[in-house]
C-alpha positions in Angstrom: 98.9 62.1 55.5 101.0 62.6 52.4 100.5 65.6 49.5 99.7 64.7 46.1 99.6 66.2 42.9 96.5 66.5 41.0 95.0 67.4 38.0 91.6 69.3 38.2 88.8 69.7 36.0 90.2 72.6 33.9 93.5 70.9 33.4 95.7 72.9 36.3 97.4 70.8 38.9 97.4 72.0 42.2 98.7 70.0 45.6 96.2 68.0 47.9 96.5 66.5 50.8 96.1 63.0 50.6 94.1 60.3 53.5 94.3 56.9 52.6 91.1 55.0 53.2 91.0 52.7 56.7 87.7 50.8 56.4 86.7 48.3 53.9 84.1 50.5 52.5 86.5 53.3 51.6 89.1 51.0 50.2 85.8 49.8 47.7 85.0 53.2 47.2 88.1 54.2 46.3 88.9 51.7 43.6 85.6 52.1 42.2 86.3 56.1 41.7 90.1 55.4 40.8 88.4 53.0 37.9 86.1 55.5 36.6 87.7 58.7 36.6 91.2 57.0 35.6 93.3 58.2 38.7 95.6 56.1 40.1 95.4 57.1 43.7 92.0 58.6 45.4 91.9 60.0 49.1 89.0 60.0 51.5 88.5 63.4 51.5 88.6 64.4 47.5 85.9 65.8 45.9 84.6 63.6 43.3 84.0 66.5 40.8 86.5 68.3 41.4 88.9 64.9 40.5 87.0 65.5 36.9 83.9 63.4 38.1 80.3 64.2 36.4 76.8 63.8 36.2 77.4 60.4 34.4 80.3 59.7 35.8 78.4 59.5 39.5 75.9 57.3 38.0 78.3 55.0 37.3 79.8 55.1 40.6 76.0 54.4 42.5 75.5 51.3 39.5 78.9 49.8 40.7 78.1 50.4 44.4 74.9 48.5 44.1 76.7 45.6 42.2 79.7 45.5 44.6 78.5 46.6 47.9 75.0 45.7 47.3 73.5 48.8 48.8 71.1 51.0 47.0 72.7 55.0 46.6 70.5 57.5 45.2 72.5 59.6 42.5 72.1 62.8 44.4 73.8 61.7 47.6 76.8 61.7 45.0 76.2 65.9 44.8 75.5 66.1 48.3 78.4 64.3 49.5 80.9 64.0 47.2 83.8 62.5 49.5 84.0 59.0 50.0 83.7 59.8 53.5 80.5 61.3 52.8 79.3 58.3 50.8 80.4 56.0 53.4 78.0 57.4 55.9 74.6 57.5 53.4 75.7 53.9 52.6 75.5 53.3 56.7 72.6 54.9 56.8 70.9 53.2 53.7 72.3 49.7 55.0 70.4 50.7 58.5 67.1 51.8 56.6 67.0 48.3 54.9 67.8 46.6 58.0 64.7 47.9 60.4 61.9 47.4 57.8 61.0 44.3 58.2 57.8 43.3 56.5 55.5 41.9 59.6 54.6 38.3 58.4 51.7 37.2 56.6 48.8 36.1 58.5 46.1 34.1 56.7 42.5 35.5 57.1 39.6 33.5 57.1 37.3 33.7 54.1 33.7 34.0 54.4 
């Protein structure tokens, strides 16, 4: 773990401690949020908002998740969880949702 300085919303600096992503998913989520909100290093544990993120912001983020990662995020799971660690877990969970339902397949039914 290493400290960081950054720059919150109202301008002040203050020191965070910094946790470099380990999975493949949080090294994806990470550039994507270092793209948008213009910060050159992201952790897995910083608050999305509080890094200067907002409403559009997050939208943003869940349109390039879905283009990169190909998994659908709602926009609220960015206020619910606003840590990549957070996100990476709704993405498991949305990945798991889309993979157990399975449409049953078509049967053809005889016509009077």
């Amino acid at each position: 773990m290493l400290n960081v300085e950054a720059r919150d919303q109202d301008g002040s600096t203050e020191k965070r401690e910094y946790i470099a992503p380990r999975t493949p998913d949080e090294m994806v989520l990470a550039d994507i949020w270092s793209r948008i909100l213009g910060i050159e290093v992201v952790g897995i544990e910083d608050d999305f908002f509080r890094l200067g993120g907002d409403s559009i912001l997050a939208t943003q983020v869940v349109s390039h998740v879905r283009q990169i990662m190909g998994v659908e995020l709602s926009p609220i799971a960015m206020f619910e969880t606003p840590t990549i660690t957070g996100l990476v877990r709704k993405l498991n969970l949305s990945r798991a949702n889309a993979n157990g339902i399975a449409a049953s397949p078509i049967k053809r039914l005889p016509r009077d």
